[in-house]
C-alpha positions in Angstrom: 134.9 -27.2 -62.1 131.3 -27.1 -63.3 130.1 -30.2 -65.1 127.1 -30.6 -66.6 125.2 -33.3 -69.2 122.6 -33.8 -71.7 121.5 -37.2 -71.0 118.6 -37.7 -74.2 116.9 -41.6 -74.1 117.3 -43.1 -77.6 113.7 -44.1 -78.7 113.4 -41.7 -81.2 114.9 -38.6 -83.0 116.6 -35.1 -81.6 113.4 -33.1 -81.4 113.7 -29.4 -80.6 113.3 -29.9 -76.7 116.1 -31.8 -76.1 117.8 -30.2 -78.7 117.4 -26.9 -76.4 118.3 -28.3 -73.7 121.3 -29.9 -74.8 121.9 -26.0 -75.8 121.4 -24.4 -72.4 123.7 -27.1 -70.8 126.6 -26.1 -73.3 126.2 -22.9 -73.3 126.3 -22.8 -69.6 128.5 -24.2 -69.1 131.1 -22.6 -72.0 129.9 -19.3 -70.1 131.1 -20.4 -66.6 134.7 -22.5 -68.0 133.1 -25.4 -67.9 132.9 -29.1 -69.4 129.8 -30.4 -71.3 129.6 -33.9 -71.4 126.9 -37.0 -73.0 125.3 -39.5 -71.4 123.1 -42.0 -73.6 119.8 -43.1 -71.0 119.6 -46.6 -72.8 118.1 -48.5 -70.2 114.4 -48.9 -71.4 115.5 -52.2 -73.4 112.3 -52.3 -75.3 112.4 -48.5 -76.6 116.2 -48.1 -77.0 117.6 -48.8 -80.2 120.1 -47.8 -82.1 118.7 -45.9 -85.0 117.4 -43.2 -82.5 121.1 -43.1 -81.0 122.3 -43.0 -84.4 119.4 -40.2 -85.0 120.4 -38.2 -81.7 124.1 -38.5 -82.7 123.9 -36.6 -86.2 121.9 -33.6 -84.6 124.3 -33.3 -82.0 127.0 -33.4 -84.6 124.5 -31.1 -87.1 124.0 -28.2 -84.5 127.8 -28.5 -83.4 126.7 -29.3 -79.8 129.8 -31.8 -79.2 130.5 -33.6 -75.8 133.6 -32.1 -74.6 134.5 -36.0 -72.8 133.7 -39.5 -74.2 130.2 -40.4 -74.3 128.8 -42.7 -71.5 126.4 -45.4 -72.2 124.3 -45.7 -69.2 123.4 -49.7 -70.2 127.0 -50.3 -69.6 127.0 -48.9 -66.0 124.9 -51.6 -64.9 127.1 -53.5 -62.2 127.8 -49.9 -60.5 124.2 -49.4 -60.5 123.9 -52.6 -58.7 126.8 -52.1 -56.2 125.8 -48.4 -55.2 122.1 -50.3 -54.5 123.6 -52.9 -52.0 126.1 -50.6 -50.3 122.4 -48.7 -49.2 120.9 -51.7 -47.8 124.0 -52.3 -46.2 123.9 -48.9 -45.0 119.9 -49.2 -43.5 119.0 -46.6 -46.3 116.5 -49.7 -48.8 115.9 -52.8 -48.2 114.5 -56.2 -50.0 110.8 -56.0 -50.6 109.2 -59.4 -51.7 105.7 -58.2 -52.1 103.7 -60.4 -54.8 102.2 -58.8 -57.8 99.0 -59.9 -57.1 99.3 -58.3 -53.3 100.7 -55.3 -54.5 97.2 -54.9 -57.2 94.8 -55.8 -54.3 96.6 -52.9 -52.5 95.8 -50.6 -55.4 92.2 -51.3 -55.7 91.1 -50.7 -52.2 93.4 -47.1 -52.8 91.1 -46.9 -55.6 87.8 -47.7 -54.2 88.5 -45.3 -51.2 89.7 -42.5 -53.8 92.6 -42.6 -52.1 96.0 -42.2 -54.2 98.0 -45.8 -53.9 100.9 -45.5 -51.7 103.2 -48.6 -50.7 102.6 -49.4 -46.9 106.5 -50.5 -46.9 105.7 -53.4 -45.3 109.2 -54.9 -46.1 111.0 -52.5 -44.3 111.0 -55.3 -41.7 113.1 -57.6 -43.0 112.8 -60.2 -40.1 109.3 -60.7 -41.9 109.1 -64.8 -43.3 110.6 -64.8 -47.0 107.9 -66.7 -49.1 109.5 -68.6 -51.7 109.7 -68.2 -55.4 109.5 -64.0 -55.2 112.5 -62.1 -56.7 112.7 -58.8 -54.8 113.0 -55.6 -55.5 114.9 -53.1 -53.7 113.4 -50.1 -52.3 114.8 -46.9 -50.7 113.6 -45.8 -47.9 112.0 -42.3 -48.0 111.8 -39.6 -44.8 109.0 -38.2 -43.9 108.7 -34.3 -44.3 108.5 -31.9 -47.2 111.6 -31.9 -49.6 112.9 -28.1 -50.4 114.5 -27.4 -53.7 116.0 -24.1 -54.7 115.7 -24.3 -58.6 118.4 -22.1 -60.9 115.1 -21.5 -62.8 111.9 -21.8 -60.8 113.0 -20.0 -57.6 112.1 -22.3 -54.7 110.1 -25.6 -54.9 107.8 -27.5 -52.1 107.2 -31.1 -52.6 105.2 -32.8 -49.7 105.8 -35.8 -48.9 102.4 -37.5 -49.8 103.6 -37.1 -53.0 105.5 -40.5 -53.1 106.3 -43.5 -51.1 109.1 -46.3 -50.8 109.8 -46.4 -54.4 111.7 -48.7 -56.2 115.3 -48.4 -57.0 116.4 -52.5 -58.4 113.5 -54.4 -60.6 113.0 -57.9 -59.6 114.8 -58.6 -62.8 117.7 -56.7 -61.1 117.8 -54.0 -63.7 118.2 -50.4 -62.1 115.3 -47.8 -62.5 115.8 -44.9 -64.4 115.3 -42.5 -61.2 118.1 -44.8 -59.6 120.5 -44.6 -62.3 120.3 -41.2 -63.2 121.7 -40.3 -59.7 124.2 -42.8 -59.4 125.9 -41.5 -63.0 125.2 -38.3 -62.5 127.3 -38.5 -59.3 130.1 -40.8 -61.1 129.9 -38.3 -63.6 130.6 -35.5 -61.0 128.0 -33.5 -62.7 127.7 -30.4 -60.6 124.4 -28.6 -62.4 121.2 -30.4 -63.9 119.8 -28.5 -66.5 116.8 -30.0 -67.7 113.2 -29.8 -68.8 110.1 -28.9 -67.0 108.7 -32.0 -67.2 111.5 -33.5 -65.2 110.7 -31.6 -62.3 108.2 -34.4 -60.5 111.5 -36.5 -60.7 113.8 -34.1 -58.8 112.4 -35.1 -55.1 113.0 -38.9 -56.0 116.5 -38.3 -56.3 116.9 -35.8 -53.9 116.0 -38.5 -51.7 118.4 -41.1 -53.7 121.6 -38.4 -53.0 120.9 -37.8 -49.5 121.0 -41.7 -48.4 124.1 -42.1 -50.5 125.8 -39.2 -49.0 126.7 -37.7 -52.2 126.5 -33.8 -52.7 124.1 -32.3 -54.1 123.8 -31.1 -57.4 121.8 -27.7 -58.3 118.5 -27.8 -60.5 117.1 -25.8 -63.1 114.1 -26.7 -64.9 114.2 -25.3 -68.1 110.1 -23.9 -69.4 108.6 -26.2 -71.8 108.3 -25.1 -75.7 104.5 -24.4 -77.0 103.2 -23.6 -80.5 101.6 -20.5 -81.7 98.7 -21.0 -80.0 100.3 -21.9 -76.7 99.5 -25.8 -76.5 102.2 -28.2 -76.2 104.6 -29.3 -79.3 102.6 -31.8 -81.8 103.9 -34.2 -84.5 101.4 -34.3 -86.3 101.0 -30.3 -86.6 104.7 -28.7 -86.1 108.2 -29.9 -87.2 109.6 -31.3 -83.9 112.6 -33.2 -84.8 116.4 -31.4 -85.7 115.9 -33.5 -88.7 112.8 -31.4 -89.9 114.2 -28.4 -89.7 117.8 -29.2 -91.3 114.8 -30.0 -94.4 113.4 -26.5 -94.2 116.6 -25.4 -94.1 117.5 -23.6 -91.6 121.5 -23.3 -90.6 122.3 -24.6 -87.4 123.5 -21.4 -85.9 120.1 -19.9 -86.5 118.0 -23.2 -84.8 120.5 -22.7 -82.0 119.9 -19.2 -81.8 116.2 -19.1 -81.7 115.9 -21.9 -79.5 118.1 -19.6 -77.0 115.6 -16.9 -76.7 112.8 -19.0 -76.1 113.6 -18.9 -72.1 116.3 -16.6 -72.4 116.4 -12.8 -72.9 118.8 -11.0 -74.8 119.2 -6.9 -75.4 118.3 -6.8 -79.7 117.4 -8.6 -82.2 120.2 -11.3 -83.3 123.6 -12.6 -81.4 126.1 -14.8 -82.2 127.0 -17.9 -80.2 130.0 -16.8 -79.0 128.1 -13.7 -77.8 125.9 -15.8 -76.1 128.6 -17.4 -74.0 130.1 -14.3 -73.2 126.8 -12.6 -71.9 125.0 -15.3 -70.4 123.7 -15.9 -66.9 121.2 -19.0 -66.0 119.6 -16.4 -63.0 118.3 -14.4 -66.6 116.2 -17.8 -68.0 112.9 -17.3 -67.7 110.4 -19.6 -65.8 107.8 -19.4 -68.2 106.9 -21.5 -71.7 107.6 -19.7 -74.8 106.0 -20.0 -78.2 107.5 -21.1 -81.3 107.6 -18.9 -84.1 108.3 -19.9 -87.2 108.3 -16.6 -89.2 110.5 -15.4 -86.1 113.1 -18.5 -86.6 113.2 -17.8 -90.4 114.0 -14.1 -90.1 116.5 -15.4 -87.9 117.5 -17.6 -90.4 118.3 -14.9 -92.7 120.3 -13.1 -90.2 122.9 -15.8 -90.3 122.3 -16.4 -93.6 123.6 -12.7 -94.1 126.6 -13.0 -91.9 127.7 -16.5 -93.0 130.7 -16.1 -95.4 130.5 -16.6 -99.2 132.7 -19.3 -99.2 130.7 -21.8 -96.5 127.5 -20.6 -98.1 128.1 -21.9 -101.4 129.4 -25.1 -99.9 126.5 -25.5 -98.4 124.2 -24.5 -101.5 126.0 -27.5 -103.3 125.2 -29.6 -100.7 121.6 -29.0 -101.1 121.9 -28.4 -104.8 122.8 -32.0 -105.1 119.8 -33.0 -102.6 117.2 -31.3 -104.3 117.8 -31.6 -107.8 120.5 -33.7 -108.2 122.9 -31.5 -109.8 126.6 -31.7 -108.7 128.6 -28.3 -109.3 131.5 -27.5 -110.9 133.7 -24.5 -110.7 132.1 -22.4 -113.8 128.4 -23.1 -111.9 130.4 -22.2 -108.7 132.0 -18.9 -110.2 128.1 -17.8 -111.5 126.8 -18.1 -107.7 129.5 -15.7 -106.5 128.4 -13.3 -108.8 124.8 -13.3 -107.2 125.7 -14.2 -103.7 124.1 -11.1 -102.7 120.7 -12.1 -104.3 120.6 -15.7 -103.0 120.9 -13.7 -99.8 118.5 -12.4 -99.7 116.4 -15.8 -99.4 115.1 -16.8 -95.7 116.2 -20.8 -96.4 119.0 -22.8 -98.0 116.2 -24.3 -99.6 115.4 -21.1 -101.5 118.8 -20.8 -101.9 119.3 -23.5 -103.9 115.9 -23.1 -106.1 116.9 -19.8 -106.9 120.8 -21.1 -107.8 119.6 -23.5 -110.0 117.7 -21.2 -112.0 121.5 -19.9 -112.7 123.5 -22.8 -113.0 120.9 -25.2 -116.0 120.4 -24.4 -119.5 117.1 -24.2 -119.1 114.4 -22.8 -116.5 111.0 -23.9 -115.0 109.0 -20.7 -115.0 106.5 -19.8 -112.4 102.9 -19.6 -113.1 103.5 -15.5 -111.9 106.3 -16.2 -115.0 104.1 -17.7 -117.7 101.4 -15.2 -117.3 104.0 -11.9 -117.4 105.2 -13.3 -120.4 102.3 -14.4 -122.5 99.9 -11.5 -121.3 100.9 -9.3 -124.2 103.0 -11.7 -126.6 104.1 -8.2 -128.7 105.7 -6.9 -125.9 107.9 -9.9 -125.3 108.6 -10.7 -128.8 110.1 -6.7 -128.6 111.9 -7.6 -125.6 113.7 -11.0 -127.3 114.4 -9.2 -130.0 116.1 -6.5 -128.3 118.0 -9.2 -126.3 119.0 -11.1 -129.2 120.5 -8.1 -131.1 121.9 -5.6 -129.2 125.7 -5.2 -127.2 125.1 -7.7 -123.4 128.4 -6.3 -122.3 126.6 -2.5 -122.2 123.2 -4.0 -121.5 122.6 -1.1 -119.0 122.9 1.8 -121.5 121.3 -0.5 -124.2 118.3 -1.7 -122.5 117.7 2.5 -121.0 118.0 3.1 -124.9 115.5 0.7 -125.6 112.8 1.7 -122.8 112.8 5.5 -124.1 112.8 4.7 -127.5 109.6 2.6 -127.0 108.0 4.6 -124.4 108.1 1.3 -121.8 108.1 1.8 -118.0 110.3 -0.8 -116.6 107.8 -2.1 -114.3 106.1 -2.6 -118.2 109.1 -4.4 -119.4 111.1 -5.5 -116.0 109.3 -8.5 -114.6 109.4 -10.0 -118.7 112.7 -10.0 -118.6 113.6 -11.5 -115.6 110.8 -14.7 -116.0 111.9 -15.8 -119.4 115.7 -15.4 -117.9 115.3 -16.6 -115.0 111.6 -18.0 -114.7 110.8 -16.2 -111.4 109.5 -12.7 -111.7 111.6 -11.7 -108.5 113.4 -8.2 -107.6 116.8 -9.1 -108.8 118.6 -6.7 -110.9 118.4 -7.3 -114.4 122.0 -6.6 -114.7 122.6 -8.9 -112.3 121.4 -11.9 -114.0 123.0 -10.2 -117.3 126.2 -10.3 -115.2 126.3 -14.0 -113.7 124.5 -15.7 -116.7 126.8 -17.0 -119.3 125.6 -15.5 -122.8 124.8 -18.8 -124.6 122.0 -19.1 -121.8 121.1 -16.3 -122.0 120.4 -16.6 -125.7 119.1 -20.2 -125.4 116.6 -19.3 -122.6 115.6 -15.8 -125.4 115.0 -18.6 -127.8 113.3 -21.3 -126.1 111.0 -18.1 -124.9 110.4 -17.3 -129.0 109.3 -20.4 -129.9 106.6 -20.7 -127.8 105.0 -17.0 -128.8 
């Protein structure tokens, strides 16, 4: 059965990297019958903590990305780490190396003054060598000379000679595992059978190619997802882009629509939106591209609205309550409730849930906040409006259509004249939503409250 696993390090939040990457892996492997299961890479001790597995958890949980087995803590795996190392010493495959740190930084500056990259001489692979005293090893595999071959999913195939690394390290002296070391030994516990994984985990791959072949374990297959640039085509930056889950939950964006976009940045797909469960149906790693792709953010929030389209009335306004509450601190009841349904297909028509909600509130509170665009439609020609209110305030709401066509021809008003004044002192926005619309969904003591609180200010 194919197994794969999105193994993040907790030492910070869920950006959009991993986040895609945890995407490709589960999507994979839904595609192919599959499992998709967690690892937690918690062995940095000084980096890990637990708000950033807390942090990783809830965007999991947020984009519906859920491990289909228990998750596995890599920090608790130590003693297997430990046992897998000795079983290679005893099999000839690393060995004890009791090198001092001071030999080991003399080493590196004569690399350096013969501009020469520093590569450990494995001196220690003769362990009938004198011991000195007071020097916790480390353990070290032992690496074959040659070139190391690897047919990536992704990249096609890979050459990696074999000056590009040496005896590396597998145990600290402090007889904690390396990350390199314990990847493999989990992933093969794990019986992981594909590694999907970033680009910038490709240096790593030789490393444990080498770690597999001395414990005899079978090899998994690679692919190396492309890496994620902005607009420009530089790498990801905190400082300029949203790169957590987090910050894009804030802009609100649904999760389907993150997971969506982040799809088709390295993976084609015939038109313009699909659903996840189309996804898994049609997709094949061999069709991943090899090269980075560039975040949009106009393309992620007409996404957005795509989903936003098909999502059903129902979840939508739970969701606009949600945020509702968030933003403005309003809780809704059924009346408020039974006024969104009434413009559901206005709201939309909005590219964010946090658009969403703005535009509910205007519909849900006695009173509005109008928009500068507002303020100056209504106090450019104070006649006209006081017309308009009056109008409002006297004639029949339940036959406002007839009525208010009435009223245009029998003051010679165009209703782009007229239009926009009544829709900012309703609803304080001078957007293209059908006056009867708002006439429909707004109770009539607003609507006569908001007329009112409009008069008093002409």
């Amino acid at each position: 059965m194919i197994r794969v696993r999105f193994a993040p390090s907790p030492t910070g939040m869920l950006h959009i990297g991993g986040a895609r990457t945890a995407l490709f892996n589960y999507i994979f492997a839904k595609s192919m019958g599959g499992k998709f299961v967690m690892r937690i890479e918690d062995t940095d001790k000084e980096r890990s903590t637990k708000a950033s597995v807390d942090a990783i958890l809830d965007g999991m949980k947020w984009l519906n990305l859920n491990p289909d087995e228990e998750i596995v803590y890599q920090s608790s795996r130590y003693a297997r780490h430990l046992e897998v190392a000795k079983s290679l010493i005893e099999s000839g495959n690393a060995y004890y190396a009791y090198d001092t740190k001071e030999e080991l930084d003399k080493q590196r500056e004569i690399a350096e003054s013969e501009k020469r990259s520093f590569r450990y001489s494995g001196k220690w692979r003769d362990q009938s060598l004198p011991k000195p005293d007071g020097v916790e090893p480390v353990i070290r595999i032992k690496v074959p000379q040659g070139e190391i071959k690897l047919n990536d999913m992704i990249k096609g195939e890979v050459t990696f000679t074999d000056e590009a690394f040496d005896d590396f390290i597998i145990v600290r002296s402090d007889g904690t595992p390396t990350y390199m070391f314990a990847v493999v030994v989990d992933d093969i516990d794990m019986k992981i059978t594909h590694v999907i994984r970033g680009d910038d985990h490709l240096s790593n791959t030789p490393k444990q190619m080498v770690i597999y072949n001395a414990i005899g374990a079978k090899m998994p297959e690679f692919g190396h997802l492309p890496l994620i640039h902005d607009e420009s085509g530089k790498k990801m930056s905190k400082r300029k882009n949203a790169v957590a889950v987090a910050d894009y939950a804030g802009l609100g964006i649904l999760p389907d629509a993150l997971k969506m976009y982040l799809l088709s940045l390295g993976w084609s797909y015939e038109g313009d939106f699909i659903t996840q469960d189309e996804a898994i149906s049609r997709f094949k790693i061999s069709d991943v591209g090899a090269s980075p792709s560039r975040f949009d953010m106009q393309k992620l929030y007409s996404v957005n609205l795509q989903h936003i389209k098909i999502t059903k009335d129902a979840d939508l306004i739970d969701l606009i309550c949600t945020q509702v509450e968030l933003q403005s601190q309003i809780k809704l009841g059924s009346n408020e409730i039974s006024i969104l349904e009434k413009i559901m297909p206005e709201l939309k028509k909005c590219n964010n849930l946090n658009e969403i909600a703005a535009n509910a509130v205007k519909y849900v509170t006695k009173d509005v906040n109008y928009s500068p665009e507002a303020l100056e439609f209504i106090q450019k020609d104070k006649i006209i409006t006081a017309k308009i209110i009056e109008f409002m305030q006297s004639t029949d709401l339940d036959n406002f259509k007839s009525k208010w066509d009435e009223f245009l021809v029998q003051n010679g008003f165009k209703f782009g004249q007229v239009g926009p004044i009544l829709r900012s002192i309703l609803i304080g926005i001078t957007s293209s939503t059908a006056l009867t619309a708002i006439i429909s969904a707004l109770p009539k003591e607003v609507i006569l409250h908001r007329l009112d609180a409009v008069k008093n200010t002409l």
